[in-house]
N, C-alpha and C positions, 0 to 999 in steps of 0.2 A: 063374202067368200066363206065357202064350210071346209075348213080346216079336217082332215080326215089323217088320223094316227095310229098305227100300230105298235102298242105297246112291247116293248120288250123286258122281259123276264130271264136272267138266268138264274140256277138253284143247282144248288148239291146238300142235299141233306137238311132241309132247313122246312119240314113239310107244315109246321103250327105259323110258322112268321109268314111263311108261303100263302096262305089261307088266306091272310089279314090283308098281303100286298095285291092277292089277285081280289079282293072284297072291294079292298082301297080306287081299284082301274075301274073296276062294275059300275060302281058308283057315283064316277064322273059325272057332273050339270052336263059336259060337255063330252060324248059317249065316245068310245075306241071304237077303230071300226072291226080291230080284231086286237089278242091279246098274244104273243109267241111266248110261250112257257119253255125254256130250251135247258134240258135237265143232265148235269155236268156229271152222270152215270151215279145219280144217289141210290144208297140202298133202301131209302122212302120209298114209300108207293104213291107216287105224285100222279100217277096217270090215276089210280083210283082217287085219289081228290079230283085233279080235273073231272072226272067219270060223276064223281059226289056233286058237284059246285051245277054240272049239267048247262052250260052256257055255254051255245055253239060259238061263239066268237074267239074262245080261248084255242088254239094251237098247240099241240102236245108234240113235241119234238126232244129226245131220246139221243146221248151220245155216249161214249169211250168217254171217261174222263182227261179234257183238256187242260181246264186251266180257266179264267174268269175271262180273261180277251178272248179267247178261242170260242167261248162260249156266246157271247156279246156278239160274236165275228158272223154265228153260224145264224144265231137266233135271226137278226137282220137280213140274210141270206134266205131266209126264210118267210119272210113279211114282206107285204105288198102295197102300204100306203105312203102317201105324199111324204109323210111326215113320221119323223120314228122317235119313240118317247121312254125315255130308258127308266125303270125300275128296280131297285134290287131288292130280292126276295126276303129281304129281311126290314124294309121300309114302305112307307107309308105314307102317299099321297090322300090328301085334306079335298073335300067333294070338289071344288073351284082350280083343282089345279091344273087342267088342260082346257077349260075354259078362259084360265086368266093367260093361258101360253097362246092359245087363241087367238088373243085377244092383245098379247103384244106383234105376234105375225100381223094384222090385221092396222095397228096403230103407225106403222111406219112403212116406208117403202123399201125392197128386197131383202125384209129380214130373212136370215135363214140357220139360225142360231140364238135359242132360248135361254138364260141359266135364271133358275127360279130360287128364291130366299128357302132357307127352313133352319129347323129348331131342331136339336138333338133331343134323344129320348132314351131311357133304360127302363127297367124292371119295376121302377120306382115311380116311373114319372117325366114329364119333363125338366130335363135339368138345367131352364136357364140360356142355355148356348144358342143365339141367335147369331147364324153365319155371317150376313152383310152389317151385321154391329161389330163384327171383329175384323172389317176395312182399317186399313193403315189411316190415319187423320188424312183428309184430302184426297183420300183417295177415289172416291165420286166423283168430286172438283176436276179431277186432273182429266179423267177420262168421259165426262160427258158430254155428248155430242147435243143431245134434245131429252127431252122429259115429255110424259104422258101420265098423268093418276097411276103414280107409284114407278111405270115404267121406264125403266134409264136405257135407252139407244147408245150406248160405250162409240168412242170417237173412232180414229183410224188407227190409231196406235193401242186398240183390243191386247195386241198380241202382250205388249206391256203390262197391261193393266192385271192378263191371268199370270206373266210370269213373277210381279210382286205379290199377287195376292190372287188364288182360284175362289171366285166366288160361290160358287157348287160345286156339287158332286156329282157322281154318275144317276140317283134318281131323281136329281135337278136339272137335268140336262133332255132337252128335244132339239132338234135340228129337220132340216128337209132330207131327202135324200140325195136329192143333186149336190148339196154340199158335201156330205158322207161321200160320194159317190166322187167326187173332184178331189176330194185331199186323198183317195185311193182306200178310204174304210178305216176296219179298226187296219192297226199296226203290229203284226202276229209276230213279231220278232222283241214286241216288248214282253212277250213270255209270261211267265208266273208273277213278274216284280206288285209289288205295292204301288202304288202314284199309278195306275196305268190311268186312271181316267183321267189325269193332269195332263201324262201325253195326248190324251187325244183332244183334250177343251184346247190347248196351246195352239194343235195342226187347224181345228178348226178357228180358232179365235187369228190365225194371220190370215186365212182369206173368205172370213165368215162377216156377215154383219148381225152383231151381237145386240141384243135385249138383255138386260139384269130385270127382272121383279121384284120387285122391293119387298110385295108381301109375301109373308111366309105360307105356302102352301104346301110346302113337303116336312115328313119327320121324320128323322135319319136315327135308326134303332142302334146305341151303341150294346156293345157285350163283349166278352169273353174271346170271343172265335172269330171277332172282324178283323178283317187281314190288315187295319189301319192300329190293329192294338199291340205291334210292338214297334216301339216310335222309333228305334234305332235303325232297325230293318226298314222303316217306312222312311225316314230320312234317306239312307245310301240310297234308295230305290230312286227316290227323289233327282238324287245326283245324276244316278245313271242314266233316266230317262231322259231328263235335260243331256248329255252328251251325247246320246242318242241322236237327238236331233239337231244337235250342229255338224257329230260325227253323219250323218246323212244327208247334211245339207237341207233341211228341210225348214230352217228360217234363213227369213231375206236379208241381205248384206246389212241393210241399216241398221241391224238389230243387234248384229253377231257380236259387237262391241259390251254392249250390257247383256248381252248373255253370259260373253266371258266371263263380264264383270260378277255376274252373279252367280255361276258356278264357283268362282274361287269365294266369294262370300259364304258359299253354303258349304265348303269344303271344309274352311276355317271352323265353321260353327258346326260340323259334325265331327268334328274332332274333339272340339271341346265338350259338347254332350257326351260323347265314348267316356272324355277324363272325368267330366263330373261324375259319370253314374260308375268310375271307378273302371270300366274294361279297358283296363292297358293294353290288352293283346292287340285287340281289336284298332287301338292308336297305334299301337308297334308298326302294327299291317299296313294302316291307312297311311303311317308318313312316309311311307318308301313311296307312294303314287302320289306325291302333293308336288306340284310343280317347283324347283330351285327357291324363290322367292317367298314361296309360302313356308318351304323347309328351315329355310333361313329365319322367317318371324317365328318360327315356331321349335326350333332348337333348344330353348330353354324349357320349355314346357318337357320336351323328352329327357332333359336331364333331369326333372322332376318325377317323370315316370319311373325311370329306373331306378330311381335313388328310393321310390318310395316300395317299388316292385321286392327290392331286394333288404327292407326292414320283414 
């Protein structure tokens, strides 16, 4: 089977990392059969790069600046292979990485959902941070259905396995389109938030049949201006996405129990992050939205805030 991908690209301003990500898809073992560049209205000249790079497979598409889903939403809307292979323009796919995505579609029967290992990276270097080493203990154990050289086939209870723990990211992530196209695409009402790709691995991973890669083929560029670098905002984001989708109904009954369970988990502990890093206001705010029971475990902590508010 030849596996045929079009790579998606969004960018806003990012035309040197831009360079490196569209360098990174060219030079796939295992060739895109086209590239969507979908340009979130930067004041770059990214069409004179594409113009410079000179590689008809690349797609030049131009918009209003929306927003990183919006962008993701159109780019796709705009691509035409079996298979869609997400990028971000500030990351970096290693030569073997849609070969080895390839190559898990190919290993098992009706994959339609890829998430590939990788290593963060800065200015400096790589820093160490291997994403599937930072699984909770057992948590391969729990969720594996079959193994193939390196490849983990995730069981039926997927959707579990991303709500403890997302093992990629958005330029770790391939899927089919018929899948994309059956959970209804991206989700435009998840807006500007942080976490968006968490909602959409989630939608796919309850009726997706999921592959992990074990080896690391992507490098996730941190910096300054990634929308994941203020962890407070990326936390609440966290939250709301997740409500998002029980508020919409969009996981299955069996689940909604540890769902709850685990929004009031992550409620408690973004509350406590607010106290640690000191933003009282910010706890002021949040405890008036914490359900009865959590107000109640957490009553003395707010007598702590005020008392300390008001030294």
């Amino acid at each position: 089977m030849n596996t045929t991908f079009s790579v998606i690209i969004p960018t806003f301003n990012q035309i040197d990392w831009l360079r490196e990500a569209i360098n990174s898809a060219l030079g796939q073992s295992h060739q895109p059969v086209e590239i969507i560049v979908q340009d979130d209205g930067s004041v770059d000249d990214i069409q004179g790069l594409i113009e410079e790079i000179g590689d008809a497979r690349i797609k030049y598409f131009k918009q209003e600046n929306q927003g990183l889903v919006a962008t993701r939403f159109n780019a796709i809307q705009n691509s035409s292979s079996d298979w869609l292979a997400l990028l971000d323009s500030d990351d970096i796919w290693l030569p073997d990485h849609l070969k080895r995505v390839s190559s898990a579609i190919e290993s098992f029967d009706n994959v339609n959902f890829v998430v590939s290992n990788f290593v963060d990276f800065d200015d400096k270097g790589l820093t160490g941070y291997e994403r599937h080493q930072a699984a909770p203990a057992g948590y391969w154990e729990r969720y594996l259905e079959s193994e193939s050289k390196d490849l983990y086939l995730m069981n039926e209870h997927c959707y579990l396995a991303f709500l403890e723990f997302q093992p990629g990211y958005a330029s770790a992530m391939a899927f089919s389109r018929k899948a994309y196209d059956e959970i209804g695409g991206m989700d435009l009402r998840v807006g500007r938030r942080q976490s968006e790709d968490a909602h959409f691995a989630r939608r796919l991973a309850i009726y997706g049949r999921v592959v992990c890669d074990k080896k690391v083929t992507v490098n996730i560029r941190k910096h300054g201006s990634n929308m994941s670098s203020n962890a407070l905002k990326n936390y609440l984001h966290r939250i709301e996405i997740l409500e998002m989708l029980v508020d919409n109904e969009q996981i299955p009954s069996r689940y909604m129990e540890k769902t709850k369970n685990a929004l009031s988990e992550w409620k408690k502990d973004y509350f406590d992050r607010c106290f640690a890093s000191k933003e009282y206001e910010l706890c002021s705010t949040y405890f008036t939205s914490l359900p009865k029971g959590n107000k109640f475990e957490l009553s003395s902590l707010m007598k702590k805030i005020y008392s300390d508010m008001a030294k």
